[in-house]
N, CA, C and O atoms as CSV, one atom per row, in Angstrom:
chain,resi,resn,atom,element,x,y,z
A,1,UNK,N,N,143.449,45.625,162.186
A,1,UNK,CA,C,143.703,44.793,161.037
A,1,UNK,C,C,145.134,45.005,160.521
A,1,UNK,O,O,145.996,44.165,160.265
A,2,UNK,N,N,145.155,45.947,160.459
A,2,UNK,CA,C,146.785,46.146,159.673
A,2,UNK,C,C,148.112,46.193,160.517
A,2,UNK,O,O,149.264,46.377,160.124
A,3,UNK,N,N,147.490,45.913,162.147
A,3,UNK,CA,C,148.635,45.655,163.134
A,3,UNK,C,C,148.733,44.198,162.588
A,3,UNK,O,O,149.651,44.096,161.774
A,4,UNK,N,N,148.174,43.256,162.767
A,4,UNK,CA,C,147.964,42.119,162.363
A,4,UNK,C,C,148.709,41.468,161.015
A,4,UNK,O,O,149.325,40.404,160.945
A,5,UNK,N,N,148.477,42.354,160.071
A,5,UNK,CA,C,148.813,42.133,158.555
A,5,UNK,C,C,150.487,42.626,159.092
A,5,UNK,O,O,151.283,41.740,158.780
A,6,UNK,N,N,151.123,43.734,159.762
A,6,UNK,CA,C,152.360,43.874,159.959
A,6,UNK,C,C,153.202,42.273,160.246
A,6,UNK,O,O,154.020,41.519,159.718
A,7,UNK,N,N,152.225,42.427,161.627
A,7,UNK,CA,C,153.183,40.991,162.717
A,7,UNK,C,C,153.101,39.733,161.527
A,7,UNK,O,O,154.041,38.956,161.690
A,8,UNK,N,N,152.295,39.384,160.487
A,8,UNK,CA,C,152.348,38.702,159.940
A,8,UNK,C,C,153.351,38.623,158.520
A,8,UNK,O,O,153.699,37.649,157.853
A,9,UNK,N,N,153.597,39.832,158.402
A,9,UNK,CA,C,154.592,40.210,157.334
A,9,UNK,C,C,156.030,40.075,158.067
A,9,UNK,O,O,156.961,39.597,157.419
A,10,UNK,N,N,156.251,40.539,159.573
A,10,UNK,CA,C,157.371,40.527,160.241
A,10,UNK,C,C,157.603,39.475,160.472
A,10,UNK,O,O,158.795,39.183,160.575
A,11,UNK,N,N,156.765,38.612,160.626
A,11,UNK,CA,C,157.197,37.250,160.939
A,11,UNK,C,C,157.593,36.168,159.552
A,11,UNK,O,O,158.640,35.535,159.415
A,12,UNK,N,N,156.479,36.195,158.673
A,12,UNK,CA,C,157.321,36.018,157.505
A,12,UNK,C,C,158.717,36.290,156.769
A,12,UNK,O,O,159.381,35.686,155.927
A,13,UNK,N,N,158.833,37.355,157.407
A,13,UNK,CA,C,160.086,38.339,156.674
A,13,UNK,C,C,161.201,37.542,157.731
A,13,UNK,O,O,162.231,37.379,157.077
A,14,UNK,N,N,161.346,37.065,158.930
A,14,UNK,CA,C,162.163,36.351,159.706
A,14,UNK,C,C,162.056,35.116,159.435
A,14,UNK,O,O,162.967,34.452,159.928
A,15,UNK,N,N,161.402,34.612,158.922
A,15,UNK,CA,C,161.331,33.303,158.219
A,15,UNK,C,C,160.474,32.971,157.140
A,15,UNK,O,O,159.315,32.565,157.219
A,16,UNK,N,N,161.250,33.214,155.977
A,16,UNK,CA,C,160.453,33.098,154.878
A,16,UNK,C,C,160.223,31.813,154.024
A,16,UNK,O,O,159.725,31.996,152.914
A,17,UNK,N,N,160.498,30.641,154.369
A,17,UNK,CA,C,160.545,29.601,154.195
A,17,UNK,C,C,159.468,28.671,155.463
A,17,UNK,O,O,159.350,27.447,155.418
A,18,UNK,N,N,158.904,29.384,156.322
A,18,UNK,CA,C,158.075,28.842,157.573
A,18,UNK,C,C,157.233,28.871,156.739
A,18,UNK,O,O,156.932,30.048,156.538
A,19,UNK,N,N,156.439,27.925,155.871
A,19,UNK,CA,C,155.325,27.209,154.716
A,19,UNK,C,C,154.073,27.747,155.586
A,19,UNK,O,O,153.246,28.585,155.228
A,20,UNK,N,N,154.168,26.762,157.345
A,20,UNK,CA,C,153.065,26.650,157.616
A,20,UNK,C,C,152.544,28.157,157.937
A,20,UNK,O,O,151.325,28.298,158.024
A,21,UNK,N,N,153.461,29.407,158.136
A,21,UNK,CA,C,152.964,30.609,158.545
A,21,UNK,C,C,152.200,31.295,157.334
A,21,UNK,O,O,151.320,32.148,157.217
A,22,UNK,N,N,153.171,30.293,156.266
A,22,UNK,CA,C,152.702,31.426,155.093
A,22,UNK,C,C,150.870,30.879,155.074
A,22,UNK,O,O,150.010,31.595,154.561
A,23,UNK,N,N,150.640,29.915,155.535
A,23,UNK,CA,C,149.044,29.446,155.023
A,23,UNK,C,C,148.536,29.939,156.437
A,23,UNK,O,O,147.440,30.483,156.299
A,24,UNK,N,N,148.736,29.935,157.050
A,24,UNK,CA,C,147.763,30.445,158.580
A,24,UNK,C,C,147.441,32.267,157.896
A,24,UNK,O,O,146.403,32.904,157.710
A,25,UNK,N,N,148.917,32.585,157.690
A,25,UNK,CA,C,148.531,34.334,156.948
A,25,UNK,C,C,147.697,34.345,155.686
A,25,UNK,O,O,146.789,35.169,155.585
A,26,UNK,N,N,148.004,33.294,154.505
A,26,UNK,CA,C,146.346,32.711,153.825
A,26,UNK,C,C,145.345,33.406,153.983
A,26,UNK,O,O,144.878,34.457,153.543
A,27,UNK,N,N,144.994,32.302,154.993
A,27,UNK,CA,C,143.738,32.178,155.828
A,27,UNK,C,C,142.997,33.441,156.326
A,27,UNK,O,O,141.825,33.752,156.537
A,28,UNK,N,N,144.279,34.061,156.425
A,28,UNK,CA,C,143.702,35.722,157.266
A,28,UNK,C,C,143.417,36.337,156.092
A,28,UNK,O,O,142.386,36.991,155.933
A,29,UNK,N,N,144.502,36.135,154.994
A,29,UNK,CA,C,143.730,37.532,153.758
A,29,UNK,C,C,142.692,37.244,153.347
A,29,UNK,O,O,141.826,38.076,153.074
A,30,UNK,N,N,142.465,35.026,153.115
A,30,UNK,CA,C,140.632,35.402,152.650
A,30,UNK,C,C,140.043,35.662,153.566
A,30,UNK,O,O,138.856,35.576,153.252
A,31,UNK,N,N,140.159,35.989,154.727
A,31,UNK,CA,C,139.408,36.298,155.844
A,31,UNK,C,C,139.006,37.435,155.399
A,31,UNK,O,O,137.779,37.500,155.319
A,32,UNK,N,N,139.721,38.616,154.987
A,32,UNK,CA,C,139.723,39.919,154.620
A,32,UNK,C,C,139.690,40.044,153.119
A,32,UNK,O,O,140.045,41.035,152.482
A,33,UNK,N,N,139.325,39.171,152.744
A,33,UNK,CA,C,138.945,39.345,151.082
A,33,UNK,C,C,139.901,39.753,150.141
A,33,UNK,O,O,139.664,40.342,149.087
A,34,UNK,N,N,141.182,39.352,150.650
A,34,UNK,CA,C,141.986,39.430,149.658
A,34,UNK,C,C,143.067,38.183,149.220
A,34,UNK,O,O,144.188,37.948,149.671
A,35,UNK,N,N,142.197,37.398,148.043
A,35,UNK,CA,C,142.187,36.460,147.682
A,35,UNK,C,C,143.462,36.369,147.028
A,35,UNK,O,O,144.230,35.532,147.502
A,36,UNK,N,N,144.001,37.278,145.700
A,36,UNK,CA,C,144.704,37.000,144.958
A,36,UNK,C,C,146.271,36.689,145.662
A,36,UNK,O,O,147.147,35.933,145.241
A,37,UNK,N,N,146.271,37.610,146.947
A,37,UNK,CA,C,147.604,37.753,148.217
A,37,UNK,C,C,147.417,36.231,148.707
A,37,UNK,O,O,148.520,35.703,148.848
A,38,UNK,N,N,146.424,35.435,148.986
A,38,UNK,CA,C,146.071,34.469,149.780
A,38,UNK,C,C,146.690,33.654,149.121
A,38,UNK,O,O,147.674,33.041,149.535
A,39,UNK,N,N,145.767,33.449,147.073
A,39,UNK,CA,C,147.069,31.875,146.388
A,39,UNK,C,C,148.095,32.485,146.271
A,39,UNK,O,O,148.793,31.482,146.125
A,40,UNK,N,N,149.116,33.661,146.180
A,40,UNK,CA,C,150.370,33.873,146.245
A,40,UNK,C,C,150.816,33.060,147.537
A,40,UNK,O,O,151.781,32.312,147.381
A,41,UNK,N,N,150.261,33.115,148.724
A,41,UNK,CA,C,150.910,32.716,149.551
A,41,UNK,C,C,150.925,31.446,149.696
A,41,UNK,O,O,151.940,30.990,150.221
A,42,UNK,N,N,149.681,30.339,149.232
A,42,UNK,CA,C,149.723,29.345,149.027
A,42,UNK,C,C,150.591,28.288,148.340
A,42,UNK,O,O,150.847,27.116,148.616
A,43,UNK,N,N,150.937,29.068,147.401
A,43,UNK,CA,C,151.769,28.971,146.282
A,43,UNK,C,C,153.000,28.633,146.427
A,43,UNK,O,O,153.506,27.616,145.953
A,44,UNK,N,N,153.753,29.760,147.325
A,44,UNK,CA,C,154.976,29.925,147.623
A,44,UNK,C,C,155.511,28.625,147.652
A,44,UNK,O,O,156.334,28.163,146.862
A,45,UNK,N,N,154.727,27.779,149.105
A,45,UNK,CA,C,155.501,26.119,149.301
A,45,UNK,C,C,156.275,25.749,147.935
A,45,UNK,O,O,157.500,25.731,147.819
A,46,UNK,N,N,155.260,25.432,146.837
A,46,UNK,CA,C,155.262,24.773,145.643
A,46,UNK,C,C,156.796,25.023,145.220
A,46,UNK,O,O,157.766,24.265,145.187
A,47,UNK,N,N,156.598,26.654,144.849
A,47,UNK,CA,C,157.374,27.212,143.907
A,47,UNK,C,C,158.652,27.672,144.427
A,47,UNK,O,O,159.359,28.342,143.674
A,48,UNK,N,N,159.077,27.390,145.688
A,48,UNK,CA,C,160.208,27.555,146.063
A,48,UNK,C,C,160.133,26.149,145.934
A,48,UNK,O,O,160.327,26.067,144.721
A,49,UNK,N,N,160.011,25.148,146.267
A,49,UNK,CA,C,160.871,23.928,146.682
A,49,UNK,C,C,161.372,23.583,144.787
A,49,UNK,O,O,162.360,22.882,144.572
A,50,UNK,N,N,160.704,24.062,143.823
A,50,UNK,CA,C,160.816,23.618,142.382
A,50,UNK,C,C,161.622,24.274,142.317
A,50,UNK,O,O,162.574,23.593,141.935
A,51,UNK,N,N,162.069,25.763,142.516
A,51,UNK,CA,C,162.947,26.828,142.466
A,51,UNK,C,C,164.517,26.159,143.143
A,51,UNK,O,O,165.566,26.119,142.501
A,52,UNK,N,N,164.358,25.727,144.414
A,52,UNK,CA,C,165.185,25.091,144.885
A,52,UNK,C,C,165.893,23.747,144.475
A,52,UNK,O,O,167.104,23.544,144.394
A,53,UNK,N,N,164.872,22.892,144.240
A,53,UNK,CA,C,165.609,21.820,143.132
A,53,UNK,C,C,165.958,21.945,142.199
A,53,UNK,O,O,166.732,21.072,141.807
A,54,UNK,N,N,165.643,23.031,141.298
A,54,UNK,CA,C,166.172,23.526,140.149
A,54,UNK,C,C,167.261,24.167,140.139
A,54,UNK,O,O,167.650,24.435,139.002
A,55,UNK,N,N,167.792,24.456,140.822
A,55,UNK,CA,C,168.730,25.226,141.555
A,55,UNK,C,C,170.223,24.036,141.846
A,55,UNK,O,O,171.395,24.324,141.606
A,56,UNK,N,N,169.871,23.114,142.238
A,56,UNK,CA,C,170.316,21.999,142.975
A,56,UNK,C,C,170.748,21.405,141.706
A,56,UNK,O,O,171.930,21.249,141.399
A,57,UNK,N,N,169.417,20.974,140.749
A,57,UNK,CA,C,169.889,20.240,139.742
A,57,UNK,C,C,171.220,20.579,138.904
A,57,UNK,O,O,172.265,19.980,138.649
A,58,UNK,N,N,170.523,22.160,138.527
A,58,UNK,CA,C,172.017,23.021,137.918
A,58,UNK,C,C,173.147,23.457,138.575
A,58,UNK,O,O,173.915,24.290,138.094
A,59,UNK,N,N,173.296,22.891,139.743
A,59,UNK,CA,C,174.476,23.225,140.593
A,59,UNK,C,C,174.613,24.629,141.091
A,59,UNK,O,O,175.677,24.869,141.662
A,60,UNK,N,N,173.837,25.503,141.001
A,60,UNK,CA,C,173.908,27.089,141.176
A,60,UNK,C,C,173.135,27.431,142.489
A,60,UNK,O,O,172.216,26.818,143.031
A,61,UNK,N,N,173.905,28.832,142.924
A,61,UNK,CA,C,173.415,29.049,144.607
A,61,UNK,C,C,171.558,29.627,143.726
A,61,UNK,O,O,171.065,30.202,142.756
A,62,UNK,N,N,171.156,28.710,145.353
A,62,UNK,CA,C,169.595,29.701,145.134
A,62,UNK,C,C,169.794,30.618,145.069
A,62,UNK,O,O,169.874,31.033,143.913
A,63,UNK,N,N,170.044,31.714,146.279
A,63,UNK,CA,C,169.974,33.054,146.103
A,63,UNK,C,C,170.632,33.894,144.693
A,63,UNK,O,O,170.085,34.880,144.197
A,64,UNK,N,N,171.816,33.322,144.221
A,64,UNK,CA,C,172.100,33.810,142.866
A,64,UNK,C,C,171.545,33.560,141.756
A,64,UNK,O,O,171.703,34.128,140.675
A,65,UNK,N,N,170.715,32.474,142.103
A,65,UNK,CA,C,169.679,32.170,140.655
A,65,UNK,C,C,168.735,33.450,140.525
A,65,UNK,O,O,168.738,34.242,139.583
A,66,UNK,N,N,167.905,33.495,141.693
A,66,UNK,CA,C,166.696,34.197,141.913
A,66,UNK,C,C,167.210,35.608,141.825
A,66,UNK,O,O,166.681,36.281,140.940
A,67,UNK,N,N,168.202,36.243,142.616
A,67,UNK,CA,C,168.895,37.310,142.112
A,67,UNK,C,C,169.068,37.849,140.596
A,67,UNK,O,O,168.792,38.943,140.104
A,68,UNK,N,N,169.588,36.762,140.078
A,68,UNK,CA,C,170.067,37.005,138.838
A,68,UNK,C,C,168.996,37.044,137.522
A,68,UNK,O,O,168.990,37.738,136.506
A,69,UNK,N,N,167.957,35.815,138.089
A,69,UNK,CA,C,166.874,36.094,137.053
A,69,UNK,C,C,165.900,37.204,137.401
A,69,UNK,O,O,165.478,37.616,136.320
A,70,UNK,N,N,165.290,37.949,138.482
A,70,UNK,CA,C,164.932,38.753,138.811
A,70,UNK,C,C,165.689,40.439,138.283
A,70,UNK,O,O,165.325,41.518,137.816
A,71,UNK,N,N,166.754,39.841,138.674
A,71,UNK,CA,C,167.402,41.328,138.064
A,71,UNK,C,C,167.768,41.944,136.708
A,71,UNK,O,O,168.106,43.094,136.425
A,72,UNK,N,N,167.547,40.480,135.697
A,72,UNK,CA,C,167.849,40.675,134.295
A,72,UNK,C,C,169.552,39.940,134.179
A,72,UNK,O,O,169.657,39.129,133.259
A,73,UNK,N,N,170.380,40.091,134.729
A,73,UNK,CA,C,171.757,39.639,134.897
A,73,UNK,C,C,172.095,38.428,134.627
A,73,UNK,O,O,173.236,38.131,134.271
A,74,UNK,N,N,170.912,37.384,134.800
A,74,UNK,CA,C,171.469,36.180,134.647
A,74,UNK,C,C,172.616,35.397,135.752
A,74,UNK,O,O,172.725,35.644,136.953
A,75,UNK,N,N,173.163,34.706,135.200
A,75,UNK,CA,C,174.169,34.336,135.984
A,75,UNK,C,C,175.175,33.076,135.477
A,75,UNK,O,O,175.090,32.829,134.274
A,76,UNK,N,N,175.954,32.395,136.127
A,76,UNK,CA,C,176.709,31.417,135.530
A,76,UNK,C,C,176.224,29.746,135.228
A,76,UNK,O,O,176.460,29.165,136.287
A,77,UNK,N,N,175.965,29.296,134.778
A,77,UNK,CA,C,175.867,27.546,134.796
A,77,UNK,C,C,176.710,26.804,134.221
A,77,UNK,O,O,176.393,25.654,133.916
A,78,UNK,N,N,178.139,27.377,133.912
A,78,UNK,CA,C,179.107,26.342,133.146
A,78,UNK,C,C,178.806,25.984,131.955
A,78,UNK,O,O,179.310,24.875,131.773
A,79,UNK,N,N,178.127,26.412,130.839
A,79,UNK,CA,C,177.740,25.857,129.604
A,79,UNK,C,C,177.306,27.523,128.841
A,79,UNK,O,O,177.351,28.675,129.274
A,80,UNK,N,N,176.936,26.979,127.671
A,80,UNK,CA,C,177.057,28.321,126.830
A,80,UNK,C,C,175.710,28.631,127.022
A,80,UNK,O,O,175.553,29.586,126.261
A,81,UNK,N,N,174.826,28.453,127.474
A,81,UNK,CA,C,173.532,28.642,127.033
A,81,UNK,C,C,172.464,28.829,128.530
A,81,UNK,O,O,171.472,29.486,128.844
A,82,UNK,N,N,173.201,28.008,129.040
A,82,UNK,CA,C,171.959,27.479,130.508
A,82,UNK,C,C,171.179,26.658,130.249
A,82,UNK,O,O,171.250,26.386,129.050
A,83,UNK,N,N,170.342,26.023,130.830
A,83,UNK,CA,C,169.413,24.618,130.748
A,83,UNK,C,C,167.923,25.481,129.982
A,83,UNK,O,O,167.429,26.609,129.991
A,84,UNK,N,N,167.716,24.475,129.522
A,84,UNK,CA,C,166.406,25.195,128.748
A,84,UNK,C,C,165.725,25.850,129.416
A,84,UNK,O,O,165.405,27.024,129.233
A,85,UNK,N,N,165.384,25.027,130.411
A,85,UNK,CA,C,164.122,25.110,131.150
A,85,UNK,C,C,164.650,26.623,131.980
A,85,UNK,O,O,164.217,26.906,133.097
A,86,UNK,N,N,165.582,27.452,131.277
A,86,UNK,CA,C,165.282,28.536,132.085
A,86,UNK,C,C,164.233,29.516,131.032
A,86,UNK,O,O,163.582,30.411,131.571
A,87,UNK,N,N,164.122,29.316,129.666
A,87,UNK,CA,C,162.874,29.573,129.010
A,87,UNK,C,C,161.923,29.117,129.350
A,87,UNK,O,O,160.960,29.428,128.649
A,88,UNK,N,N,161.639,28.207,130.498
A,88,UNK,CA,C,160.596,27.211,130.777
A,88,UNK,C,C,159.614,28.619,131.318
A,88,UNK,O,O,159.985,29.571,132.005
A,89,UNK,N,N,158.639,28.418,130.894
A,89,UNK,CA,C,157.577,29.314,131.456
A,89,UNK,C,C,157.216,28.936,133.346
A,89,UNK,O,O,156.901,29.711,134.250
A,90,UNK,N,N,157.392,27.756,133.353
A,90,UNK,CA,C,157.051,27.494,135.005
A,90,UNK,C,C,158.078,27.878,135.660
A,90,UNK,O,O,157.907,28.317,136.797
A,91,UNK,N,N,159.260,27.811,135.154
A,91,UNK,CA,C,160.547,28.713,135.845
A,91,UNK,C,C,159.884,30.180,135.962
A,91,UNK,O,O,159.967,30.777,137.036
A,92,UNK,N,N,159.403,30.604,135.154
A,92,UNK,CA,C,159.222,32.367,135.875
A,92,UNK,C,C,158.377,32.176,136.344
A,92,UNK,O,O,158.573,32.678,137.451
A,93,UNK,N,N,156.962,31.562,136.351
A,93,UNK,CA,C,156.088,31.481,136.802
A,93,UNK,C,C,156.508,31.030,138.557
A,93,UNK,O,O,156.091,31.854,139.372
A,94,UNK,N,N,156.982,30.284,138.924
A,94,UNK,CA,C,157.528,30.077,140.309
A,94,UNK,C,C,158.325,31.294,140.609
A,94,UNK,O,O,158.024,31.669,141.742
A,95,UNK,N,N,159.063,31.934,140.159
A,95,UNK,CA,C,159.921,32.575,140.297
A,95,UNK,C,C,158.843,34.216,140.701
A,95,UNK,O,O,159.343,35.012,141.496
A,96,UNK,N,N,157.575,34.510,140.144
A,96,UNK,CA,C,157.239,35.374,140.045
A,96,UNK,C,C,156.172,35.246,141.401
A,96,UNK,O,O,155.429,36.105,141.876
A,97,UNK,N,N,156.425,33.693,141.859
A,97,UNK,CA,C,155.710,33.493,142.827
A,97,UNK,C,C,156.368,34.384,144.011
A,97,UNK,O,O,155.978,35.400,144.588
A,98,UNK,N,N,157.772,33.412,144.159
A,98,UNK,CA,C,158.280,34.071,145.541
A,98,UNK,C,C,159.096,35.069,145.469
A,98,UNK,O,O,159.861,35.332,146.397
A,99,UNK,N,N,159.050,35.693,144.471
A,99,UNK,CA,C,159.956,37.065,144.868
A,99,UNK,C,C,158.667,38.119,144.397
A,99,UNK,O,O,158.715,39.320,144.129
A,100,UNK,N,N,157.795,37.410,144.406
A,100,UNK,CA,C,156.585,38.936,144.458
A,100,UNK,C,C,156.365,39.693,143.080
A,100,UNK,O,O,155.218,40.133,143.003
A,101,UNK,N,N,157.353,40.033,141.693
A,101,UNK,CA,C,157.404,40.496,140.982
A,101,UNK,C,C,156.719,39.856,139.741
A,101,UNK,O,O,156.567,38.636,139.682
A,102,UNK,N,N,156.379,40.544,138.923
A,102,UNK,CA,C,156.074,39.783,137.631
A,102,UNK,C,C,157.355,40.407,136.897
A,102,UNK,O,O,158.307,41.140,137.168
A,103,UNK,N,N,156.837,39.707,135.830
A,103,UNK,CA,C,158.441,39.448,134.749
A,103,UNK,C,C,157.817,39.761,133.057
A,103,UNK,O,O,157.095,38.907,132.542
A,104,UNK,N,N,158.001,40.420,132.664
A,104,UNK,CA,C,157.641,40.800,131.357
A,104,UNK,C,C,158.460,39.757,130.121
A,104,UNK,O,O,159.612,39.337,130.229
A,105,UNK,N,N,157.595,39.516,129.058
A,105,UNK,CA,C,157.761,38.675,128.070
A,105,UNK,C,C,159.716,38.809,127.393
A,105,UNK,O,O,160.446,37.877,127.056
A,106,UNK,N,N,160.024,40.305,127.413
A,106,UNK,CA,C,161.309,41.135,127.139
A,106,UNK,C,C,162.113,40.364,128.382
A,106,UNK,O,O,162.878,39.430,128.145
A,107,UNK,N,N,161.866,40.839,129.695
A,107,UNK,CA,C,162.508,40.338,130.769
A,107,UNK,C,C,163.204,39.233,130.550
A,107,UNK,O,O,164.383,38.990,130.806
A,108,UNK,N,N,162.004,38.282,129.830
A,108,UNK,CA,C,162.276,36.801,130.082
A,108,UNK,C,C,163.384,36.159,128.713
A,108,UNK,O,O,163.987,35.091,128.814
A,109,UNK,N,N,163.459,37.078,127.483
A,109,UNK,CA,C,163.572,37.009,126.486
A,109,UNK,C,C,165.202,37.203,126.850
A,109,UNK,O,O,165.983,36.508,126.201
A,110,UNK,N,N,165.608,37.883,127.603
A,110,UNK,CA,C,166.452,38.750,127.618
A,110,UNK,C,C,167.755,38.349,129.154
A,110,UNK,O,O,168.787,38.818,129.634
A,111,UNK,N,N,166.718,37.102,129.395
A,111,UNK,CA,C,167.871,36.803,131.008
A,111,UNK,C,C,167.770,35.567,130.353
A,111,UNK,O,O,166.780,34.898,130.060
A,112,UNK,N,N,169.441,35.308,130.104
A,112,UNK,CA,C,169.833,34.195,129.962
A,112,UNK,C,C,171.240,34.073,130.575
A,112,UNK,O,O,171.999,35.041,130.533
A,113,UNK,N,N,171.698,32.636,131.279
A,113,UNK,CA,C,172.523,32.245,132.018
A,113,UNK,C,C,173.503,31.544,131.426
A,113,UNK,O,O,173.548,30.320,131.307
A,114,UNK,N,N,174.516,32.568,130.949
A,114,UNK,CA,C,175.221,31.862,130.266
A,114,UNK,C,C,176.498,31.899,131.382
A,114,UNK,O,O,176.511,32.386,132.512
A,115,UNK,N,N,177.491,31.246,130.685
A,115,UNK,CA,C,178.937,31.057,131.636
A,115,UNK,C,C,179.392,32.056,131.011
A,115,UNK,O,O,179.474,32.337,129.815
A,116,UNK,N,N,179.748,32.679,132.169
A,116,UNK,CA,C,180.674,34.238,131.997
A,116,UNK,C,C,181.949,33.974,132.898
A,116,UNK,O,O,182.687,34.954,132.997
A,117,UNK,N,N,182.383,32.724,133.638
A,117,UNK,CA,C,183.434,32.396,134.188
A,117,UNK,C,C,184.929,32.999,133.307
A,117,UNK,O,O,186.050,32.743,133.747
């Protein structure tokens, strides 16, 4: 079982954007009764592609968004404030999807994207 759960993590981890692997690996954790790993993985599709257009919309690199809100740091968007919707609760909520972490109420209170250019 847990050779299995590896090759499926290794292969994810080489392509973490391969949607359809992430639901075939799904499939295997409710296989093995572990449900809550299963809608994380389900999930992911969703909440990266929202993560990604959101990203797009505000002109900012993905990886420095997700970096930056993950790490507390924030980051730049050209304006004093950042777009609301980075208080948007579905912003962390996606966000807590694909980078695995949860995000505390402080966390969220406390990462804001302002222009530091």
């Amino acid at each position: 079982m847990e050779a299995d759960r590896a090759a499926f993590l290794a292969a994810i981890q080489d392509n973490p954007h391969d949607y359809l692997r992430r639901y075939v690996y799904a499939d295997w954790l409710d296989e093995h009764g572990e449900h809550d790993k299963a809608t994380r993985q389900r999930a992911f599709e969703k909440a990266d592609r929202w993560l990604r257009d959101f990203a797009e919309k505000y002109i900012i690199d993905y990886d420095s968004l997700l970096d930056g809100a993950a790490s507390g740091k924030g980051g730049c968007f050209g304006d004093d404030d950042g777009p609301q919707a980075m208080r948007d609760l579905k912003f962390w909520e996606y966000l807590e999807v694909v980078t695995g972490q949860k995000f505390t109420d402080d966390h969220r209170d406390t990462t804001y994207f302002r222009c530091a250019c």
